[in-house]
Kinemage of the C-alpha trace (Angstrom):
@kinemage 1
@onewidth
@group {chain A} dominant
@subgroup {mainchain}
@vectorlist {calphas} color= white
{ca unk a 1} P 0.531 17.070 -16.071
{ca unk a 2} L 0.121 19.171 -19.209
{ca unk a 3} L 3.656 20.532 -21.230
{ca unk a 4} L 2.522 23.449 -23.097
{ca unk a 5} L -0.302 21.521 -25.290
{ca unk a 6} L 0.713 18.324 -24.591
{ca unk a 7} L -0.376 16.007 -21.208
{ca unk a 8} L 2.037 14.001 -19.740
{ca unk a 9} L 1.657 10.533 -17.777
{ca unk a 10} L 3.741 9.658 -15.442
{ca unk a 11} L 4.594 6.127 -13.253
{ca unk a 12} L 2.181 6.766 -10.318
{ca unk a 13} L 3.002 6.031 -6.960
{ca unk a 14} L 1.355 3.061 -5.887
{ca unk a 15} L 1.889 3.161 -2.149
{ca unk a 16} L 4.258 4.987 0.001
{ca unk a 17} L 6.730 1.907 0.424
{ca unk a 18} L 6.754 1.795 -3.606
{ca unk a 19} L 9.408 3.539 -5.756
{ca unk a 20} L 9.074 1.978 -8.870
{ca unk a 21} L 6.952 -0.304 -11.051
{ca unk a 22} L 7.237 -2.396 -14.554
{ca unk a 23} L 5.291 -1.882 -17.877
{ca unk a 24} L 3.532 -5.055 -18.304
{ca unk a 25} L 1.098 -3.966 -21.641
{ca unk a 26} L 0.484 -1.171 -23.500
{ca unk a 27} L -3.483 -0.561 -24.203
{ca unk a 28} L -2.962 2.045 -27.063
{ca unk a 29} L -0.249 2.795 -29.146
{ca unk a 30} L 1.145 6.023 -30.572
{ca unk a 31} L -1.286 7.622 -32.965
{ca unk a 32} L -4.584 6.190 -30.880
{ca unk a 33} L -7.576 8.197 -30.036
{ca unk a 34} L -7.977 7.887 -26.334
{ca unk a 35} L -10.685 9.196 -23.628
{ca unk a 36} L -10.054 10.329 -20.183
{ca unk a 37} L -10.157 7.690 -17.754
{ca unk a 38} L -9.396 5.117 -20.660
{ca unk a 39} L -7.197 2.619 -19.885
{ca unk a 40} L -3.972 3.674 -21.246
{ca unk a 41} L -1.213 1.092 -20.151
{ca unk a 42} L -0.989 -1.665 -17.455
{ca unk a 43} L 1.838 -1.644 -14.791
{ca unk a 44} L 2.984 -4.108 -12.255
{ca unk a 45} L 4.538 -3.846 -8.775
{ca unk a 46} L 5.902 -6.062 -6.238
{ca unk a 47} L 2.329 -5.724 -4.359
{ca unk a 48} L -0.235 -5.142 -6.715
{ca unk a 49} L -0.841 -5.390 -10.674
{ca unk a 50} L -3.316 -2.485 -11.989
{ca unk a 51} L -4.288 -0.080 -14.853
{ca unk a 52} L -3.538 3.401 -15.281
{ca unk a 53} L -5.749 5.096 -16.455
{ca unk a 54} L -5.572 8.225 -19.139
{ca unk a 55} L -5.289 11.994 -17.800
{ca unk a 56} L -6.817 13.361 -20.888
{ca unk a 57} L -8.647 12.740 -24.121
{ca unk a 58} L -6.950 13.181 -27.419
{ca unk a 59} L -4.768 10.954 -28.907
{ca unk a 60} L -1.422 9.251 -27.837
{ca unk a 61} L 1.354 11.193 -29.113
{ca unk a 62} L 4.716 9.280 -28.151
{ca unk a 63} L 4.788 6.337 -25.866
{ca unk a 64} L 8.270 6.571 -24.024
{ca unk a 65} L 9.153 3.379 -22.362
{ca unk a 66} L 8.990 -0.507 -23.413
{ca unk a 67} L 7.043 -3.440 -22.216
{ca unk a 68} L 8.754 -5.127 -19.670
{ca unk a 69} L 10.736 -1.977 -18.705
{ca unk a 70} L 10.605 -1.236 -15.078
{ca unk a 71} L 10.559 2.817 -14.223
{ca unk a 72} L 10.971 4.795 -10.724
{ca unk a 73} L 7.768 6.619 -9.688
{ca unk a 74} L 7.450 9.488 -11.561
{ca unk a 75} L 9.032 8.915 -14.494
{ca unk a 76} L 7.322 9.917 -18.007
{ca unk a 77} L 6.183 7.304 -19.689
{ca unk a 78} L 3.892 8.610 -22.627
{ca unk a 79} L 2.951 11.727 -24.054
{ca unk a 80} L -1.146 12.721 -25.303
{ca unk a 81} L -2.022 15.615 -27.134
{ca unk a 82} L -5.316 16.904 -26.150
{ca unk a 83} L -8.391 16.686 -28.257
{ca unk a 84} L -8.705 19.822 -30.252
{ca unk a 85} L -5.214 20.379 -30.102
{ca unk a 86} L -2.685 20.123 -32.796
{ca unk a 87} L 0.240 18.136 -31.602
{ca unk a 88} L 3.481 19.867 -31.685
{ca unk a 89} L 6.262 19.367 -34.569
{ca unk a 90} L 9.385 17.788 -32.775
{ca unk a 91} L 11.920 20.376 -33.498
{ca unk a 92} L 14.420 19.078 -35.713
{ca unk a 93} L 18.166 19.862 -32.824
{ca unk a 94} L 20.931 21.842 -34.357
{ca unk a 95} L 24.251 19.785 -34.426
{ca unk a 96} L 25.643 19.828 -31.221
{ca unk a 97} L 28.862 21.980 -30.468
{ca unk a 98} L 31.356 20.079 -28.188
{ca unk a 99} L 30.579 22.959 -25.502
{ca unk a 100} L 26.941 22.013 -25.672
{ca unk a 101} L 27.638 18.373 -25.681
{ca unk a 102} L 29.199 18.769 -22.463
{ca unk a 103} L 26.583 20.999 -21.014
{ca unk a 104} L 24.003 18.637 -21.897
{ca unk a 105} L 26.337 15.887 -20.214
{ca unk a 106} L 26.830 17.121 -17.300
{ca unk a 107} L 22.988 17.994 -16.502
{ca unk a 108} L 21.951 14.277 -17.266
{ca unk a 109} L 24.688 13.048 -15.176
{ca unk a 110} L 23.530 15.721 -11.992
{ca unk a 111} L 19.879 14.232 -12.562
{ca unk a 112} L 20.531 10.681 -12.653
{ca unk a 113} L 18.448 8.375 -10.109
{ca unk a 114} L 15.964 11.294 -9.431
{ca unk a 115} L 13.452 11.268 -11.994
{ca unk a 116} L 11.135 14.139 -12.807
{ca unk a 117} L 7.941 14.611 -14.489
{ca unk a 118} L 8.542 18.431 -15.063
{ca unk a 119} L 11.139 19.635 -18.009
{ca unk a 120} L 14.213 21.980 -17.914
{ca unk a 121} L 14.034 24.849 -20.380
{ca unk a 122} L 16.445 27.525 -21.828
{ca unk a 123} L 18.980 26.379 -20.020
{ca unk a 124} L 22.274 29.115 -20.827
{ca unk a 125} L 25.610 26.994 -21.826
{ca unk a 126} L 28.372 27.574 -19.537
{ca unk a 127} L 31.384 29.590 -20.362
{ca unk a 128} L 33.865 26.226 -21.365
{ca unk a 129} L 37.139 26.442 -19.120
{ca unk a 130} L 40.800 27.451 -20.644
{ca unk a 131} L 42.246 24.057 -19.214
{ca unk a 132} L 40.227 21.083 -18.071
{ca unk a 133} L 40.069 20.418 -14.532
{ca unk a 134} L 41.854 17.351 -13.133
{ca unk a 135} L 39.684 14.365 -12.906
{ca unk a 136} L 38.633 13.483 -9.189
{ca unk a 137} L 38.422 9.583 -7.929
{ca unk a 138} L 35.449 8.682 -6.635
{ca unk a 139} L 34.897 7.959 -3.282
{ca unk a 140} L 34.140 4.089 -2.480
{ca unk a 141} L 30.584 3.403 -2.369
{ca unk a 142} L 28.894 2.904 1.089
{ca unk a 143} L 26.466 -0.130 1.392
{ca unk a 144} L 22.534 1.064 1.487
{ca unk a 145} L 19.878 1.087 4.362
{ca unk a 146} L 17.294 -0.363 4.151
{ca unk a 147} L 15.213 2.628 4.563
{ca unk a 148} L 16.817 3.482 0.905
{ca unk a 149} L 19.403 5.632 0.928
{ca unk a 150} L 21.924 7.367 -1.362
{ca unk a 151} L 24.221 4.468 -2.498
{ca unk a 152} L 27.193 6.888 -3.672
{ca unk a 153} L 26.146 5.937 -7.013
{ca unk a 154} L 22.275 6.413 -7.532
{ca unk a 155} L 19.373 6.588 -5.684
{ca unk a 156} L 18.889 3.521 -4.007
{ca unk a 157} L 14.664 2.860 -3.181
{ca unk a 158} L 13.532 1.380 -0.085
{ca unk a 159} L 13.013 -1.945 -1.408
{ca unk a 160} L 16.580 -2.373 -2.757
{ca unk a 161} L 18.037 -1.380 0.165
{ca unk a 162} L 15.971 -3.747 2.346
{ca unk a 163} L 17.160 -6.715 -0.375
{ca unk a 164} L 20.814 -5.469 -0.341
{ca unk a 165} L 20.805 -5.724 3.938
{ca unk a 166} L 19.000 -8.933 4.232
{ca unk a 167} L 21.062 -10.656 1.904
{ca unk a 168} L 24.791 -8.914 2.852
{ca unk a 169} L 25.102 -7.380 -0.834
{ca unk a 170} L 27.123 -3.824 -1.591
{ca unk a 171} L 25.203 -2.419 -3.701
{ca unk a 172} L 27.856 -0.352 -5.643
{ca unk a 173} L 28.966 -3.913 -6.677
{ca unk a 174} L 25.633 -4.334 -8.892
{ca unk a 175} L 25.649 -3.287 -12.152
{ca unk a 176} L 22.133 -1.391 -12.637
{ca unk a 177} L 20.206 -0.913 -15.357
{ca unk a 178} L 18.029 1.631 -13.922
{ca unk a 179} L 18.164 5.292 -15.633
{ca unk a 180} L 21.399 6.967 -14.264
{ca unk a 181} L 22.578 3.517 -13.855
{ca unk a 182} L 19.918 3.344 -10.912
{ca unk a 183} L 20.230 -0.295 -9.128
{ca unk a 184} L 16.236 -1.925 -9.593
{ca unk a 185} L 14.645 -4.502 -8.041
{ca unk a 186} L 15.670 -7.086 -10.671
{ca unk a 187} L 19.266 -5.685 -10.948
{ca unk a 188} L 19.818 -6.791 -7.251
{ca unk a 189} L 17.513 -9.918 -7.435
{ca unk a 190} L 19.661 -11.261 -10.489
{ca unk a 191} L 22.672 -10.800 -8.776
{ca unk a 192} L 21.979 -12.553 -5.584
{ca unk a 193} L 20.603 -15.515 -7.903
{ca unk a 194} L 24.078 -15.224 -9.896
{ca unk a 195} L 25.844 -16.100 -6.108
{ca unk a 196} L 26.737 -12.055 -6.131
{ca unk a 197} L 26.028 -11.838 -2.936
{ca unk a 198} L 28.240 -14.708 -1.739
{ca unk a 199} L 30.842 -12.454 -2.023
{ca unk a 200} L 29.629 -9.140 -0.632
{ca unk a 201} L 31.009 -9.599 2.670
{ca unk a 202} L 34.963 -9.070 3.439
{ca unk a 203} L 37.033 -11.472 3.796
{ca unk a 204} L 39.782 -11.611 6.650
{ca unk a 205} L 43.489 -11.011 5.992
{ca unk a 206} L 45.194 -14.370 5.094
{ca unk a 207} L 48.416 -14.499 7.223
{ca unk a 208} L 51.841 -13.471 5.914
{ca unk a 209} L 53.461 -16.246 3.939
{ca unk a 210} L 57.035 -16.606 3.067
{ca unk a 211} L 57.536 -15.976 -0.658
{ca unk a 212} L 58.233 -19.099 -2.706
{ca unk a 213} L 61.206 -19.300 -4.821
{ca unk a 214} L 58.830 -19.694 -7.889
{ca unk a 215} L 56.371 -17.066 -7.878
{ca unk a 216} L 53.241 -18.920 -7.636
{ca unk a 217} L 50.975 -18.040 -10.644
{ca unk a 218} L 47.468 -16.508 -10.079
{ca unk a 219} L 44.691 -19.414 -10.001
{ca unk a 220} L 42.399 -18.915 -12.739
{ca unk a 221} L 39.134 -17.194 -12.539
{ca unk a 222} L 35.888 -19.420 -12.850
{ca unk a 223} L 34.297 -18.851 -16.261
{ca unk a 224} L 31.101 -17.522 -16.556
{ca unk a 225} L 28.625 -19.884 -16.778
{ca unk a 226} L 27.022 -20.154 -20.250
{ca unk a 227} L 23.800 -19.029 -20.315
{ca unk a 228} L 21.152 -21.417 -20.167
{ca unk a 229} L 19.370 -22.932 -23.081
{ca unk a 230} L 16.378 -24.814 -23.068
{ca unk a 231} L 16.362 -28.276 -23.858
{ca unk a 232} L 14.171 -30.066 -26.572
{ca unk a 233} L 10.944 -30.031 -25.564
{ca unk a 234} L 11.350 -26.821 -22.971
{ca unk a 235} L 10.375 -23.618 -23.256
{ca unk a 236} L 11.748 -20.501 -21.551
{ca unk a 237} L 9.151 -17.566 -20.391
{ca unk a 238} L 10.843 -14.656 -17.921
{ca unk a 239} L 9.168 -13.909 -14.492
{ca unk a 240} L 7.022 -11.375 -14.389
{ca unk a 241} L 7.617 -8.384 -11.594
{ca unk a 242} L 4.649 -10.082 -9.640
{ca unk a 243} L 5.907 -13.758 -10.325
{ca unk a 244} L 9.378 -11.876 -8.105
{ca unk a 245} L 7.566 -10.329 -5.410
{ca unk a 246} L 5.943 -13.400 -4.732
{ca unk a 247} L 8.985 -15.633 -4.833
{ca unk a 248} L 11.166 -12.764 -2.945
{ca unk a 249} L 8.120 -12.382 -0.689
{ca unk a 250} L 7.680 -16.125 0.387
{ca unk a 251} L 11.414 -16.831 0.767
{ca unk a 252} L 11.753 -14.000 3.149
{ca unk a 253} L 8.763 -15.568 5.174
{ca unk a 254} L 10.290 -19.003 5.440
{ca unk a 255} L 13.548 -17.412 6.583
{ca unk a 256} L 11.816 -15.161 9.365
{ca unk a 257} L 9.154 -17.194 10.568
{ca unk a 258} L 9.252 -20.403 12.518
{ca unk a 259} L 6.532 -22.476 10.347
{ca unk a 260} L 4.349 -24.887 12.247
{ca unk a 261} L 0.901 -25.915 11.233
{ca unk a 262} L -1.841 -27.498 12.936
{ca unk a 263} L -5.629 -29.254 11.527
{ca unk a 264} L -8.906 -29.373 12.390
{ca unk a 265} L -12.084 -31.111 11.210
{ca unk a 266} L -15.109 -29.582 11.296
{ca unk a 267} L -18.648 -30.773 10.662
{ca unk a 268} L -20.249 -28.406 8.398
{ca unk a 269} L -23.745 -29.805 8.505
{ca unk a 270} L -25.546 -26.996 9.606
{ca unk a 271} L -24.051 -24.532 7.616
{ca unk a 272} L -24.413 -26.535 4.475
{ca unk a 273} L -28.478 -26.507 5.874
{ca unk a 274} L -28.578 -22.611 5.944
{ca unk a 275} L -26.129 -22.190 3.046
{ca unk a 276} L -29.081 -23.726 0.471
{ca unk a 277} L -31.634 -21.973 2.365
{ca unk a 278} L -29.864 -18.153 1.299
{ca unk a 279} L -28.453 -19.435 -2.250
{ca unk a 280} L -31.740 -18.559 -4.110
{ca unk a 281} L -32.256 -14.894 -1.847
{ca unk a 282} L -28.826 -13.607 -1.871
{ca unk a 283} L -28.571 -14.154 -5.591
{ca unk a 284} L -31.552 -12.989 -6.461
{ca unk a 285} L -31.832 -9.652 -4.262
{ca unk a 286} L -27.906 -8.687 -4.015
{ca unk a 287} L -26.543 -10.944 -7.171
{ca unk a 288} L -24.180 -12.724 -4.862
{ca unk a 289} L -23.014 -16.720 -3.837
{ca unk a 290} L -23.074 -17.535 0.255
{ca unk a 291} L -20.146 -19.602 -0.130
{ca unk a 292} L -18.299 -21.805 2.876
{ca unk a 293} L -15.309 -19.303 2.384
{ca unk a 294} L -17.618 -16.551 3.615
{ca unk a 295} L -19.230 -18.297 6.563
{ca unk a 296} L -15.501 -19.230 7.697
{ca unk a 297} L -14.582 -16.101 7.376
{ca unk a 298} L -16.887 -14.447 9.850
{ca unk a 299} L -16.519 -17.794 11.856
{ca unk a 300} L -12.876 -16.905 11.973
{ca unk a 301} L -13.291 -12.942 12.874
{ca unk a 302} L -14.796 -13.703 15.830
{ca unk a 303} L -12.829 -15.772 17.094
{ca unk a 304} L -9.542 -13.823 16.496
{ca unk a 305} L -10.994 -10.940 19.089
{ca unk a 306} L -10.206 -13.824 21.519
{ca unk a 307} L -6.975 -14.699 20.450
{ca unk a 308} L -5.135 -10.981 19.739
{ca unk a 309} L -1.708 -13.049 19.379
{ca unk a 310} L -2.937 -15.020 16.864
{ca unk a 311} L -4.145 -11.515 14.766
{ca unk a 312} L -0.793 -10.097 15.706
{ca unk a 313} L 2.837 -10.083 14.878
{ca unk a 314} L 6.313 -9.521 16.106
{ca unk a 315} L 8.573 -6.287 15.797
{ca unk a 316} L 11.502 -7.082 17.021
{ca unk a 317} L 10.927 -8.012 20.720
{ca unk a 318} L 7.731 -6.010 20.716
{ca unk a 319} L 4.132 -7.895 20.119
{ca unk a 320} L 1.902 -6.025 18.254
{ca unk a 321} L -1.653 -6.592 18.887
{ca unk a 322} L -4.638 -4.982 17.176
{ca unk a 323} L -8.520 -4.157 18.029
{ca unk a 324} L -9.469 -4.713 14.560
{ca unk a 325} L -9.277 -7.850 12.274
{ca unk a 326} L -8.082 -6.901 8.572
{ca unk a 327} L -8.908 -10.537 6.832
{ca unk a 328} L -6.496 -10.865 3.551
{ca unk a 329} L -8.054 -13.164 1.150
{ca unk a 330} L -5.582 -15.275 -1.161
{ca unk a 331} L -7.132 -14.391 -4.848
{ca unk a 332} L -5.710 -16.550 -8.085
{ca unk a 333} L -4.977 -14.455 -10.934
{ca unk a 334} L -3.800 -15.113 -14.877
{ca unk a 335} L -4.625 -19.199 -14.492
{ca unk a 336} L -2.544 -19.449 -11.711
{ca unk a 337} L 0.859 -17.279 -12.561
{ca unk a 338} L -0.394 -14.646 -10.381
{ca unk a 339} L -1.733 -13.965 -6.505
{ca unk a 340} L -2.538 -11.355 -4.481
{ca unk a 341} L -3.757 -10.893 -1.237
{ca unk a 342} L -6.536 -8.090 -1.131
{ca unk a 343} L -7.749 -7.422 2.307
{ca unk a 344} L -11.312 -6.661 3.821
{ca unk a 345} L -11.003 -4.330 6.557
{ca unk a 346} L -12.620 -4.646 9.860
{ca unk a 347} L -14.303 -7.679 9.486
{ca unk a 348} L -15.383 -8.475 12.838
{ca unk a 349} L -17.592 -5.805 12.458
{ca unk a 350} L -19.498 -7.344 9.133
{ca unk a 351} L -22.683 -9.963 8.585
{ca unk a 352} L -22.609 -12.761 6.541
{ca unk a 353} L -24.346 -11.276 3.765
{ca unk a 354} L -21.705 -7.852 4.177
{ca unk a 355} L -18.812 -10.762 4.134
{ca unk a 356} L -19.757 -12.161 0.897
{ca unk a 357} L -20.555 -8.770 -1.069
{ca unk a 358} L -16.903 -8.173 0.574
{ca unk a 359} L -15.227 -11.126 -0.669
{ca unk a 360} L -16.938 -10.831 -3.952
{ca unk a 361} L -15.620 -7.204 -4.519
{ca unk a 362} L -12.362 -7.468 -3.841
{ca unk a 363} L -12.117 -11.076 -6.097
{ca unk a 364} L -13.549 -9.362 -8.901
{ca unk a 365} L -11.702 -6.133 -8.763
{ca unk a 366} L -8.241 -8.412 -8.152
{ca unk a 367} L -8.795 -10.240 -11.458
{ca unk a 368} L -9.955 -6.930 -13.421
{ca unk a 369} L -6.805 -5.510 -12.250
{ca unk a 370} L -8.786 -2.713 -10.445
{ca unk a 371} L -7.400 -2.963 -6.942
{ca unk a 372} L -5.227 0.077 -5.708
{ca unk a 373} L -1.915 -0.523 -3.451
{ca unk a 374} L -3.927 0.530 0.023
{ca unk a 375} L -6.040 -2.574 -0.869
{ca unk a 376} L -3.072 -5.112 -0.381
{ca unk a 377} L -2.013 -3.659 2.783
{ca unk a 378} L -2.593 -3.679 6.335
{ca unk a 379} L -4.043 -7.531 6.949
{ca unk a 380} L -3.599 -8.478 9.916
{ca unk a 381} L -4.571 -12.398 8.948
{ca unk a 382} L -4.798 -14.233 5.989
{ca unk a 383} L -7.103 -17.136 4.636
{ca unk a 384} L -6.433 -19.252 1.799
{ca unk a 385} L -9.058 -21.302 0.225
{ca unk a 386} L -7.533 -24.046 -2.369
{ca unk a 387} L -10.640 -26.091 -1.247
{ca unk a 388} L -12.303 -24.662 -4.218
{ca unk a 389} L -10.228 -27.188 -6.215
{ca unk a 390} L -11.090 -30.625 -3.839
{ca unk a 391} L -7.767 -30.764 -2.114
{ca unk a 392} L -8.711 -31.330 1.351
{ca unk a 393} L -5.123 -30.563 3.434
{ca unk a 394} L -1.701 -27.981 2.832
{ca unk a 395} L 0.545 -26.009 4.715
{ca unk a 396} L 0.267 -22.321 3.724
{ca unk a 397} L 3.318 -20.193 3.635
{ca unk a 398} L 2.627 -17.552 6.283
{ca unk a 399} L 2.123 -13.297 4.902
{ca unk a 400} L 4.809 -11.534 6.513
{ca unk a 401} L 4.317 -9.619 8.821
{ca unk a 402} L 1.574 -11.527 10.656
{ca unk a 403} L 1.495 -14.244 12.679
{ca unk a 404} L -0.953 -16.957 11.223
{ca unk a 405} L -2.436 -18.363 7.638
{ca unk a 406} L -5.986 -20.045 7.761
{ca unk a 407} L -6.088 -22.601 4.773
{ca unk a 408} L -9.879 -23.665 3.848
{ca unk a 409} L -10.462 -27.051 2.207
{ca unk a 410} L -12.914 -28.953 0.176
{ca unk a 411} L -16.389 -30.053 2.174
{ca unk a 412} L -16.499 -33.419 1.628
{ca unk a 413} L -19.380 -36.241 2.532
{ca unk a 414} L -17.722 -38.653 4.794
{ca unk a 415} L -18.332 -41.601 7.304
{ca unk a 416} L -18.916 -39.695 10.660
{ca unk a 417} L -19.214 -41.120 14.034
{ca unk a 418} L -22.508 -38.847 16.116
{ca unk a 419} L -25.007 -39.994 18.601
{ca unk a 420} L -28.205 -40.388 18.064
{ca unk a 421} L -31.385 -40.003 20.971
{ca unk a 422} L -30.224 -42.448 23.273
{ca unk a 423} L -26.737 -40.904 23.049
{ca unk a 424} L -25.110 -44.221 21.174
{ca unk a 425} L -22.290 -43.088 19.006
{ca unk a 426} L -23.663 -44.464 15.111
{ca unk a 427} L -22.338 -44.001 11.827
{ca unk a 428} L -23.812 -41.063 9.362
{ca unk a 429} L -22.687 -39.446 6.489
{ca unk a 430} L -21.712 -35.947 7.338
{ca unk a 431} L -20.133 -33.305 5.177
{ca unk a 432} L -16.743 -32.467 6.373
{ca unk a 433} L -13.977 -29.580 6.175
{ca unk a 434} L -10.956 -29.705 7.112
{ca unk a 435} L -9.109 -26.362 8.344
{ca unk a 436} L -5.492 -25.809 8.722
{ca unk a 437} L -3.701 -22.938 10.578
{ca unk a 438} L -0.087 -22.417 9.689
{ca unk a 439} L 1.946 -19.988 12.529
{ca unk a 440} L 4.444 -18.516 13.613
{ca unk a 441} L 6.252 -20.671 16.584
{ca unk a 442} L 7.908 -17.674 17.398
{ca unk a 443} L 4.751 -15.985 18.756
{ca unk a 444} L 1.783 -19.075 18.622
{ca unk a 445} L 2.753 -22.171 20.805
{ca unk a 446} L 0.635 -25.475 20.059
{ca unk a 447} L -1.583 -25.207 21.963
{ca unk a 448} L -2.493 -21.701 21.109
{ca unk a 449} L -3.230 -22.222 17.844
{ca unk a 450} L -4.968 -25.721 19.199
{ca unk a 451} L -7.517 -23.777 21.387
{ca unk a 452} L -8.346 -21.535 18.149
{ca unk a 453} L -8.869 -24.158 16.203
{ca unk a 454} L -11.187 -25.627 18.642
{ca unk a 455} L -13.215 -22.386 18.967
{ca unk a 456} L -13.596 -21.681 15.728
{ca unk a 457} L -15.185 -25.228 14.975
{ca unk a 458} L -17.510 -24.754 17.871
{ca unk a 459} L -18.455 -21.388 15.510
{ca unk a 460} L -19.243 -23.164 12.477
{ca unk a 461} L -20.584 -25.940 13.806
{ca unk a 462} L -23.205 -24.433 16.114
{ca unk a 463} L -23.672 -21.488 13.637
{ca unk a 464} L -26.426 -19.341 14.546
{ca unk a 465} L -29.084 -18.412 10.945
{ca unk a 466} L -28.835 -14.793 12.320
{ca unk a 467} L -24.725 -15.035 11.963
């Protein structure tokens, strides 16, 4: 948005559930030369890290907010003056008359907690009363929705308000930090971690007691606890906004769902067979890997059309099923301080060369920090592959809202018991993956989640080279 000669750039929304999102780096600095579509400035949200990218070219005029600051959508962050234009002198303000100091005053205090990208100009002083008008009290602060309502004493977003009602906490209790004194995301997360929200709810009346002869002195309040230093030989680094979502994101899934999780092992030998035989003409017609992930993947597609429970979830005493599988792949960013779960749409509905170009797009665009908000959303199931590493078991931590986490492990060689042409069982050495599914007890019984397990080997293991 342009400002007579100048172009703003504003916090972008990132999703419609998203209200606000932290500066994690600047990419250019006041005084820069910088190009449309030029990476200006990366920002980080509780569901996806990305760049923003310029509006305009010209050079960066006035960057107005710090790393590590988190901002409400909308809010102006930097300023660019166009190329070709001269940027503005900053008018030097005349001293400020105690009229005009309480003009100005009183219009930051009537915008607080709704930030705007456009400015207010020539705005008339008001005639200052004969005698100041009495002080009102303010009214006592409701407790938020968790749609993300009006507190009483700033806007409260959506995801604040969901915090503040899982956890019990009054939100006119937290102290934020926000502009307008706006309670964020990390206000409300650092007081629940302080024990804030301990004491959130009301307490019942104590009975009457008779008064003591003595008046009984007041006990004495708890003192703050120090703040924490680190110890010789530690070292202190604060969470990053995505390092919070995940923690917030993965407590709140142990708390709803009832984890359970069941294995499988799976003899891969056939798809190892037609695995070599692509390598060489998938990399060297569409520059991509066939890996195992991929061939579970459409193994795993199918056979959640069969099982619509296990691709669903629960919403409240309603069960949600779907006709379309949204597979959410578990991507490692920043050497393992960072994941996100980008998702491939309609998967049934791919190959296995469509499912690795898939895969491979939304990995690389995860770790370039190119994915946008609508591609974190909307899985329906999740796979997790720390087989890439050799482990070869785990219990994944289920993506709210759905029901069910696949975890994909390291195909190892391994004493196998098969029969050979008479139909004796013998010994080979066959390679071997083991599969894991982690659900939702809730919704998946045992044997459920058994029987999908046991269909989805039968997949893999009688794969078809046309798959």
């Amino acid at each position: 948005m342009a400002t007579g000669t100048l172009v703003d750039v504003v916090m972008p929304q990132m999703g419609v559930s998203v209200s606000e999102g932290t500066i994690t780096k600047w990419l250019k600095q006041a005084g820069e030369a910088i190009s449309a579509d030029e990476p200006l400035l990366e920002i980080s949200t509780d569901k996806v890290d990305t760049e923003v990218p310029s509006p305009a070219t010209g050079v960066v005029q006035e960057l107005l907010a710090q790393e590590g600051e988190t901002v409400a959508v909308g809010t102006k962050l930097a300023t660019i003056a166009p190329e070709g234009a001269d940027a503005p002198t900053p008018d030097v303000p005349e001293p400020a008359t105690q009229a005009g100091a309480a003009e100005s005053e009183a219009v930051s205090s009537s915008d607080a907690g709704t930030p705007t990208a456009e400015t207010v100009e020539d705005v008339e002083p008001a005639a200052a009363p004969a005698e100041p008008a009495p002080k009102a009290e303010p009214a006592p602060a409701p407790a938020p929705s968790a749609d993300g309502q009006d507190n009483g004493k700033a806007f409260v977003s959506p995801v604040v308000g969901r915090i503040a009602s899982e956890h019990g906490v009054d939100v006119s209790q937290v102290s934020g930090t926000g502009r307008g004194g706006r309670v964020t995301k990390k206000d409300i997360l650092q007081f629940i971690e302080s024990g804030g929200a301990q004491a959130a709810p009301a307490q019942p009346a104590a009975p009457a007691q008779p008064a003591p002869a003595t008046p009984a002195q007041p006990a004495a309040a708890p003192a703050p606890a120090a703040a924490a230093e680190p110890a010789e030989g530690e070292s202190f680094e604060p969470m990053s906004a995505m390092r919070r979502g995940i923690a917030e994101h993965m407590r709140r899934s142990i708390d709803t769902s009832a984890h359970v999780t069941s294995a499988i092992e799976v003899d891969m030998s056939k798809i190892v067979g037609i695995r070599e035989q692509l390598k060489q003409e998938y990399k060297a017609s569409y520059g991509v890997n066939p890996t195992y992930l991929a061939f579970v993947a459409i193994a795993a597609a199918a056979t959640l059309k069969d099982y619509p429970w296990v691709n669903g979830e629960l919403r409240g005493d309603q069960i949600v099923t779907r006709a379309s599988v949204n597979l959410g792949f578990a991507v490692e960013l920043a050497d393992g301080k960072g994941l996100i779960v980008p998702v491939v749409r309609d998967a049934e509905t791919l190959n296995l060369l469509g499912m690795v170009k898939a895969i491979a797009d939304v990995a690389k665009r995860a770790r370039e920090k190119q994915l946008l908000p609508d591609d974190v959303v909307g899985g329906t199931f999740t796979i997790t592959n720390p087989g890439g590493y050799g482990t070869f078991h785990g219990t994944p931590v289920i993506s709210q809202p759905q029901a069910a986490i696949l975890g994909t492990y390291a195909v190892v060689k391994r004493p196998w018991v098969v029969q050979d042409e008479l139909g004796q069982d013998v010994i080979a050495i066959r390679p071997i993956m083991n599969l894991t599914l982690t659900y939702d007890h809730r919704l998946v019984d045992g044997a459920l989640a058994g029987r999908f397990l046991r269909d989805l080997r039968e997949r893999l293991e009688s794969w078809e080279e046309s798959a």
